[in-house]
Gaussian input, Z-matrix of N, CA and C with variables (Angstrom, degrees):
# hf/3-21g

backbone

0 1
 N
 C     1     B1
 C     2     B2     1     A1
 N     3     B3     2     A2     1     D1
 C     4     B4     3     A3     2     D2
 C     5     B5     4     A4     3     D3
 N     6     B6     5     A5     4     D4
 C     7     B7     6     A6     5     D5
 C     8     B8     7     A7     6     D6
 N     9     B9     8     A8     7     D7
 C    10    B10     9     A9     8     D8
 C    11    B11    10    A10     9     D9
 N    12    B12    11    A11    10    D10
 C    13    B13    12    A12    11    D11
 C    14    B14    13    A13    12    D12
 N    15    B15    14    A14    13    D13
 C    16    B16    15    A15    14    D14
 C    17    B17    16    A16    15    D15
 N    18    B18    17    A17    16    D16
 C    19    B19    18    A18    17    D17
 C    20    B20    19    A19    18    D18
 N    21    B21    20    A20    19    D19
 C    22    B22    21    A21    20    D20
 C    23    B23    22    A22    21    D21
 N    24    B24    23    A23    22    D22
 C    25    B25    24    A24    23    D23
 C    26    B26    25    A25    24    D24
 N    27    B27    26    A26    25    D25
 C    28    B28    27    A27    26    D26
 C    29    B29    28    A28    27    D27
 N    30    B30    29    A29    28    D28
 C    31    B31    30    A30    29    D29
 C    32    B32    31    A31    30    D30
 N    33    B33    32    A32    31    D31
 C    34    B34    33    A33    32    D32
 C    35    B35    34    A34    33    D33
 N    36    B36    35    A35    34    D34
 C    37    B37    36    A36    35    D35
 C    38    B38    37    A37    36    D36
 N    39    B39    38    A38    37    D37
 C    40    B40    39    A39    38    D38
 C    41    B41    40    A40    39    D39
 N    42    B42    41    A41    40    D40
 C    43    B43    42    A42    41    D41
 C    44    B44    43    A43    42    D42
 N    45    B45    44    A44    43    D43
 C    46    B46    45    A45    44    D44
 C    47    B47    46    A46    45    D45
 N    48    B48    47    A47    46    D46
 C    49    B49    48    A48    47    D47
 C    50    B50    49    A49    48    D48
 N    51    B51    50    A50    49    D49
 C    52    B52    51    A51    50    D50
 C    53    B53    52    A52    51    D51
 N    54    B54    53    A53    52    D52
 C    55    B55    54    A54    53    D53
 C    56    B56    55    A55    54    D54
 N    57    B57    56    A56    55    D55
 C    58    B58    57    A57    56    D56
 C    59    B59    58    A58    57    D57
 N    60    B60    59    A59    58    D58
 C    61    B61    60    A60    59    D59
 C    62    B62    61    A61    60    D60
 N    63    B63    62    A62    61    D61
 C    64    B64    63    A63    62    D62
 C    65    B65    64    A64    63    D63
 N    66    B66    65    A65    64    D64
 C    67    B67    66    A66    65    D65
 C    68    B68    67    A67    66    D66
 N    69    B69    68    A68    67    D67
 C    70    B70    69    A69    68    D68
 C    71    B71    70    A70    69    D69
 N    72    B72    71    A71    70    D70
 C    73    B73    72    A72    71    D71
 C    74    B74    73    A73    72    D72
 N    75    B75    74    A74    73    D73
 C    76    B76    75    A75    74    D74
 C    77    B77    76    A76    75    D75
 N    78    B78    77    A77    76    D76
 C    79    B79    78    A78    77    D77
 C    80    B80    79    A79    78    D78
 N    81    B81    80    A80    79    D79
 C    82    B82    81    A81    80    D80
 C    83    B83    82    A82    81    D81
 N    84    B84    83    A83    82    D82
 C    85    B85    84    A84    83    D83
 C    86    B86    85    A85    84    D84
 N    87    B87    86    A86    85    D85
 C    88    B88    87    A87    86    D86
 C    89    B89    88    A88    87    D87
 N    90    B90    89    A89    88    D88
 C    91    B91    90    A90    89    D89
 C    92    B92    91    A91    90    D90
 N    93    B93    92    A92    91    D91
 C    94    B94    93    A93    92    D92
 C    95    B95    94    A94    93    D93
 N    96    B96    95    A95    94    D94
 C    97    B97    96    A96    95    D95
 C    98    B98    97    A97    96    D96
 N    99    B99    98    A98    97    D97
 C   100   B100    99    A99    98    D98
 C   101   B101   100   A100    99    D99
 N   102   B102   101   A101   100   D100
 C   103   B103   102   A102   101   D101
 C   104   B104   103   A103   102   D102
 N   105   B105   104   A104   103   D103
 C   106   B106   105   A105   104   D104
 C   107   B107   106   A106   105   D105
 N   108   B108   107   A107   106   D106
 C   109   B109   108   A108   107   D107
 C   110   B110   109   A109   108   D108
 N   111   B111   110   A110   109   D109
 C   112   B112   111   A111   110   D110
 C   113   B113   112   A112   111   D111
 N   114   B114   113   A113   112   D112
 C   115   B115   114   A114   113   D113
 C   116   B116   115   A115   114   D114
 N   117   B117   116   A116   115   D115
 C   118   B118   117   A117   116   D116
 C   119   B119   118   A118   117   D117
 N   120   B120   119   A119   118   D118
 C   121   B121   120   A120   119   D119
 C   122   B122   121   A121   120   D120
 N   123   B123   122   A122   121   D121
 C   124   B124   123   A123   122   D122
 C   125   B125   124   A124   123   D123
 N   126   B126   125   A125   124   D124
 C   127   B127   126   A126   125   D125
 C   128   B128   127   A127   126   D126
 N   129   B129   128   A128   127   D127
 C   130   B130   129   A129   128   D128
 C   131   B131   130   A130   129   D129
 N   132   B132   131   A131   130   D130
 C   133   B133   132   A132   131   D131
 C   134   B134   133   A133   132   D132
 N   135   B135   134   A134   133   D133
 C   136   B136   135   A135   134   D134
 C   137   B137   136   A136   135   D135
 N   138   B138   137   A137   136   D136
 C   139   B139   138   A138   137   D137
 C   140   B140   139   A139   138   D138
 N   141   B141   140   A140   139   D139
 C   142   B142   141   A141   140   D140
 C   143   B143   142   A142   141   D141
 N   144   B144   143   A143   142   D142
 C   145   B145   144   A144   143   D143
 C   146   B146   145   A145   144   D144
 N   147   B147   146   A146   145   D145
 C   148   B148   147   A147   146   D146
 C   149   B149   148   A148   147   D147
 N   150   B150   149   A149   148   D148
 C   151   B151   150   A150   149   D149
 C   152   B152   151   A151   150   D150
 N   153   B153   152   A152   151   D151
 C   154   B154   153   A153   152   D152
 C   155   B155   154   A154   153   D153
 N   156   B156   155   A155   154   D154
 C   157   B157   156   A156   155   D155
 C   158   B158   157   A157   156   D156
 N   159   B159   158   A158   157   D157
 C   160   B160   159   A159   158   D158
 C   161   B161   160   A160   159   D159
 N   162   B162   161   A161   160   D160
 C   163   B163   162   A162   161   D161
 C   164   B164   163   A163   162   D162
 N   165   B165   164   A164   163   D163
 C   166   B166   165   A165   164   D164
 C   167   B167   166   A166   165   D165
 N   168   B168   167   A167   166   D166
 C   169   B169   168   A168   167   D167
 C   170   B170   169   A169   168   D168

   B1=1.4442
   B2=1.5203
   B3=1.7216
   B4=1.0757
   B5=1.8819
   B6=1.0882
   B7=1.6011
   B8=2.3557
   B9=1.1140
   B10=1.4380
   B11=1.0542
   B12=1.4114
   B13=1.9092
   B14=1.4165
   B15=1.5495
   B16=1.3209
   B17=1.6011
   B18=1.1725
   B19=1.7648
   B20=2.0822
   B21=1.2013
   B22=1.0582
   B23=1.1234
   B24=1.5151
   B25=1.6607
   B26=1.0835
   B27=1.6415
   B28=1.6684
   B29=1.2265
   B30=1.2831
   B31=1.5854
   B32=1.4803
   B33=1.1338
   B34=1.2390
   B35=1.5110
   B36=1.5189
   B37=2.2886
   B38=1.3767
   B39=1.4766
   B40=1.3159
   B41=1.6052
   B42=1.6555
   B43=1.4434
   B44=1.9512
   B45=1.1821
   B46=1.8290
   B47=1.7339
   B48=1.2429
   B49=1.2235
   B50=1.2410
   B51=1.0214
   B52=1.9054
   B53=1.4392
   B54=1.5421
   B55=1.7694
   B56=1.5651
   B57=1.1855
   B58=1.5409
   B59=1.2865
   B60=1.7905
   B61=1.5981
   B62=1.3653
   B63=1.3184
   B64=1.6578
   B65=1.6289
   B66=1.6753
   B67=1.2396
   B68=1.5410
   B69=1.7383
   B70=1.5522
   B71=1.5067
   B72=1.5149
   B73=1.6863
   B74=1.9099
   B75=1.2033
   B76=1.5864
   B77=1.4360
   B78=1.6350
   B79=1.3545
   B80=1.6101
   B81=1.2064
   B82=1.3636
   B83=1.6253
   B84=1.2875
   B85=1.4912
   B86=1.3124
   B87=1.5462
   B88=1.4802
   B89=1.9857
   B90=1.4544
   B91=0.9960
   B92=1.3204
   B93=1.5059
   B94=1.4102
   B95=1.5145
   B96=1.5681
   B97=1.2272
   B98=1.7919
   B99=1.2401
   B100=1.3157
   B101=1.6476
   B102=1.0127
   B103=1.6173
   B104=1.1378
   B105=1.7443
   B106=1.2610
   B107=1.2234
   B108=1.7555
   B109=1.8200
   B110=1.6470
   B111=1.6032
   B112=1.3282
   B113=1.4347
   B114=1.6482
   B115=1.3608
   B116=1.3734
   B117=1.4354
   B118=1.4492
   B119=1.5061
   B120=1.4279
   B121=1.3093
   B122=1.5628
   B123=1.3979
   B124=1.2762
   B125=1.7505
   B126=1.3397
   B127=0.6607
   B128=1.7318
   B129=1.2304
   B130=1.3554
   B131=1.4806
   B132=1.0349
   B133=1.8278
   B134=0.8869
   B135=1.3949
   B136=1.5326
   B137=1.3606
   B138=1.7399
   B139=1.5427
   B140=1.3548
   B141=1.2010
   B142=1.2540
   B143=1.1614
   B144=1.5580
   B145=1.7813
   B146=1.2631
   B147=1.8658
   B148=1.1432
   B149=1.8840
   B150=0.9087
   B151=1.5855
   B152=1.4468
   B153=1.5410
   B154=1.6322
   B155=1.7846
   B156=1.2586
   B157=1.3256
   B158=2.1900
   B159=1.4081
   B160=1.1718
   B161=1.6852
   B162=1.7142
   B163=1.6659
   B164=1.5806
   B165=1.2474
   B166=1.5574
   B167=1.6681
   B168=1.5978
   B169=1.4854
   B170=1.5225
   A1=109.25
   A2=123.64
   A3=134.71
   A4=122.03
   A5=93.83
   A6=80.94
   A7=83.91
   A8=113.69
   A9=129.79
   A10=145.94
   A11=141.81
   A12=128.24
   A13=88.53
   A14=89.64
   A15=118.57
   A16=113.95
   A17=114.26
   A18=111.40
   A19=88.14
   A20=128.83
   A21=147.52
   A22=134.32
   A23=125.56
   A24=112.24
   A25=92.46
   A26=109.71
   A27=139.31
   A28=107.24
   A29=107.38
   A30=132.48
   A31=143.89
   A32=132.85
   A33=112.53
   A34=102.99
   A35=96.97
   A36=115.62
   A37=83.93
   A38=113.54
   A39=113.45
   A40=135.69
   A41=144.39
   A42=97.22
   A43=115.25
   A44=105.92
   A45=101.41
   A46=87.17
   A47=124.05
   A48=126.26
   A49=136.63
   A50=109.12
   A51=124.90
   A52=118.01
   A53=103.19
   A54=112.21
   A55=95.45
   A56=122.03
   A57=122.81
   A58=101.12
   A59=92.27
   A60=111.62
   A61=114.56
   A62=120.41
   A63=117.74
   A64=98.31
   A65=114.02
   A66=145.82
   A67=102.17
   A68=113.28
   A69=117.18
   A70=122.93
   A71=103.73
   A72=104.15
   A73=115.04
   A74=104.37
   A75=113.93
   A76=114.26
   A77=105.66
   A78=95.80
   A79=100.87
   A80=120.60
   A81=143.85
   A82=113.07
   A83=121.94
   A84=131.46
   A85=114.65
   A86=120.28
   A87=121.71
   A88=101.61
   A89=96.67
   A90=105.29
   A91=121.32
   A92=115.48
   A93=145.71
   A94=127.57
   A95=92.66
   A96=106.95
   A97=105.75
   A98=123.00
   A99=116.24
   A100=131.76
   A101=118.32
   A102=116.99
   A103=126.69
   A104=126.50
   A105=121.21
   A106=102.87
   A107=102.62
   A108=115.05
   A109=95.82
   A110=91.51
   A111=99.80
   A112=99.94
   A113=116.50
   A114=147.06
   A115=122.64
   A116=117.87
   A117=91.64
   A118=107.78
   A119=123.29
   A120=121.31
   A121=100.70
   A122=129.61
   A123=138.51
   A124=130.32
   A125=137.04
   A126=122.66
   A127=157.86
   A128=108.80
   A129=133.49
   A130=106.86
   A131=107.32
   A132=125.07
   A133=91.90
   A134=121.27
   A135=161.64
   A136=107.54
   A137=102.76
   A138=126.70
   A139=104.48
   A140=144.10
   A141=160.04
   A142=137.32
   A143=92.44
   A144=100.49
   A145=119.07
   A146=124.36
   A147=140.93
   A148=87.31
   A149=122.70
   A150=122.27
   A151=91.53
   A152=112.76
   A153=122.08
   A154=91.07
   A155=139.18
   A156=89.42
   A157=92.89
   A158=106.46
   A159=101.30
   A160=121.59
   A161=118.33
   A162=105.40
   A163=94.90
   A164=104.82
   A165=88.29
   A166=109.75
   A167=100.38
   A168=122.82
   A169=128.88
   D1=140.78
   D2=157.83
   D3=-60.59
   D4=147.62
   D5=-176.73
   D6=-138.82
   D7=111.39
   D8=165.04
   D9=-59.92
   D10=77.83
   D11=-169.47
   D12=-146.80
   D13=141.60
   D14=168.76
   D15=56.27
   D16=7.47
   D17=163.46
   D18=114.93
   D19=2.93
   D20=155.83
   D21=-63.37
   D22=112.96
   D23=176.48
   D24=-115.96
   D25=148.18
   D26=160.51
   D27=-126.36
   D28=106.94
   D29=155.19
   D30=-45.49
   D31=61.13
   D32=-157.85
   D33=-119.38
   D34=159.16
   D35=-167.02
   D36=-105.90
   D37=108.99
   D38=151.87
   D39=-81.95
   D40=117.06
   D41=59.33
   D42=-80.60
   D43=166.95
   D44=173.93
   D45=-100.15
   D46=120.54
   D47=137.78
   D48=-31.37
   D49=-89.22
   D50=162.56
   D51=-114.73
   D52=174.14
   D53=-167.27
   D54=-141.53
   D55=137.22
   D56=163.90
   D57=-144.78
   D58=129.18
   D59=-173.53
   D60=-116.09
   D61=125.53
   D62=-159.85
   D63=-157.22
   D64=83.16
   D65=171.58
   D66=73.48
   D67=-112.15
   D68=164.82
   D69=-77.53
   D70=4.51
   D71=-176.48
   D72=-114.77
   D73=123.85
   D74=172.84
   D75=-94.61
   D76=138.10
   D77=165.36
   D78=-138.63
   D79=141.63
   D80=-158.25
   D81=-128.89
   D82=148.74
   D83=168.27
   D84=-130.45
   D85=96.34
   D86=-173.95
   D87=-96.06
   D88=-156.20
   D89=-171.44
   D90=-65.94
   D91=-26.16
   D92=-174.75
   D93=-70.09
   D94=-48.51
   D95=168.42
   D96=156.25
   D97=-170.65
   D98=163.97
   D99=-51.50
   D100=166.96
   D101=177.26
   D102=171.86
   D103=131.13
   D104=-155.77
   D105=-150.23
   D106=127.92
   D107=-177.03
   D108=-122.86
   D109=151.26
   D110=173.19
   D111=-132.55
   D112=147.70
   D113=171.31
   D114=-65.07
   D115=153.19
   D116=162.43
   D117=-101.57
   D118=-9.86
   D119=175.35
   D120=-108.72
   D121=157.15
   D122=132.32
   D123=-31.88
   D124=-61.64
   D125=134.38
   D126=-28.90
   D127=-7.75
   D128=173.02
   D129=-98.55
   D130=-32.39
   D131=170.82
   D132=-44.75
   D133=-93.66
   D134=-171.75
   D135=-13.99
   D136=-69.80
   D137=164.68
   D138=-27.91
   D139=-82.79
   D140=155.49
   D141=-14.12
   D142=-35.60
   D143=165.24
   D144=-94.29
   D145=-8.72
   D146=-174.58
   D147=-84.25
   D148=-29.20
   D149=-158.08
   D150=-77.46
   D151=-63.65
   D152=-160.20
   D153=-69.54
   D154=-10.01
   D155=-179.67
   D156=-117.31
   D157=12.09
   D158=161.20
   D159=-36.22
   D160=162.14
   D161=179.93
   D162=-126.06
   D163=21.62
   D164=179.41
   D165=-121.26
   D166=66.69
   D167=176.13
   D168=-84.79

Protein backbone atom coordinates (compact mmCIF):
# COMPACT_ATOMS: atom_id res chain seq x y z
CA UNK A 1 0.00 0.00 0.00
CA UNK A 2 0.81 3.69 -0.83
CA UNK A 3 0.72 5.96 1.95
CA UNK A 4 0.54 10.08 0.40
CA UNK A 5 1.79 13.62 1.88
CA UNK A 6 2.74 16.49 0.41
CA UNK A 7 2.88 15.24 -3.33
CA UNK A 8 4.99 12.19 -1.78
CA UNK A 9 4.51 8.51 -1.98
CA UNK A 10 5.70 5.93 0.66
CA UNK A 11 5.34 2.51 -0.19
CA UNK A 12 5.07 0.06 2.17
CA UNK A 13 4.59 -4.36 1.97
CA UNK A 14 2.59 -5.13 4.73
CA UNK A 15 2.86 -7.16 7.42
CA UNK A 16 5.16 -4.11 9.20
CA UNK A 17 7.17 -6.00 11.68
CA UNK A 18 8.54 -3.29 13.78
CA UNK A 19 8.35 0.64 14.07
CA UNK A 20 11.11 2.95 15.47
CA UNK A 21 10.23 6.43 16.29
CA UNK A 22 13.03 8.97 16.83
CA UNK A 23 11.56 12.70 16.77
CA UNK A 24 10.69 13.57 12.84
CA UNK A 25 12.36 10.28 11.73
CA UNK A 26 10.63 6.67 11.35
CA UNK A 27 12.15 3.59 10.89
CA UNK A 28 10.13 0.52 9.95
CA UNK A 29 10.72 -3.28 8.86
CA UNK A 30 8.10 -4.46 6.33
CA UNK A 31 7.91 -7.33 4.31
CA UNK A 32 10.62 -6.10 1.95
CA UNK A 33 13.05 -5.32 4.09
CA UNK A 34 14.05 -2.32 6.31
CA UNK A 35 13.17 1.35 5.60
CA UNK A 36 13.43 4.76 6.85
CA UNK A 37 11.59 8.21 6.07
CA UNK A 38 12.00 11.30 7.65
CA UNK A 39 9.46 14.34 8.02
CA UNK A 40 9.88 17.69 7.97
CA UNK A 41 7.50 18.16 10.86
CA UNK A 42 6.99 15.82 13.87
CA UNK A 43 3.61 15.59 13.61
CA UNK A 44 3.62 14.18 10.11
CA UNK A 45 5.75 11.43 11.74
CA UNK A 46 3.17 10.75 14.06
CA UNK A 47 0.49 10.89 11.22
CA UNK A 48 2.31 8.08 9.71
CA UNK A 49 2.85 5.97 12.42
CA UNK A 50 -0.92 6.22 13.33
CA UNK A 51 -1.46 4.97 9.57
CA UNK A 52 1.13 1.93 9.64
CA UNK A 53 -0.20 0.52 12.67
CA UNK A 54 -3.91 1.25 11.61
CA UNK A 55 -5.99 -2.43 10.97
CA UNK A 56 -8.06 -1.37 8.38
CA UNK A 57 -5.54 -2.31 5.49
Amino acid sequence: MSYLINGHEITVNFPVDSISVNKSSIAFTDSQGKNRQTFSKRTEALKFVEWLLSSDK
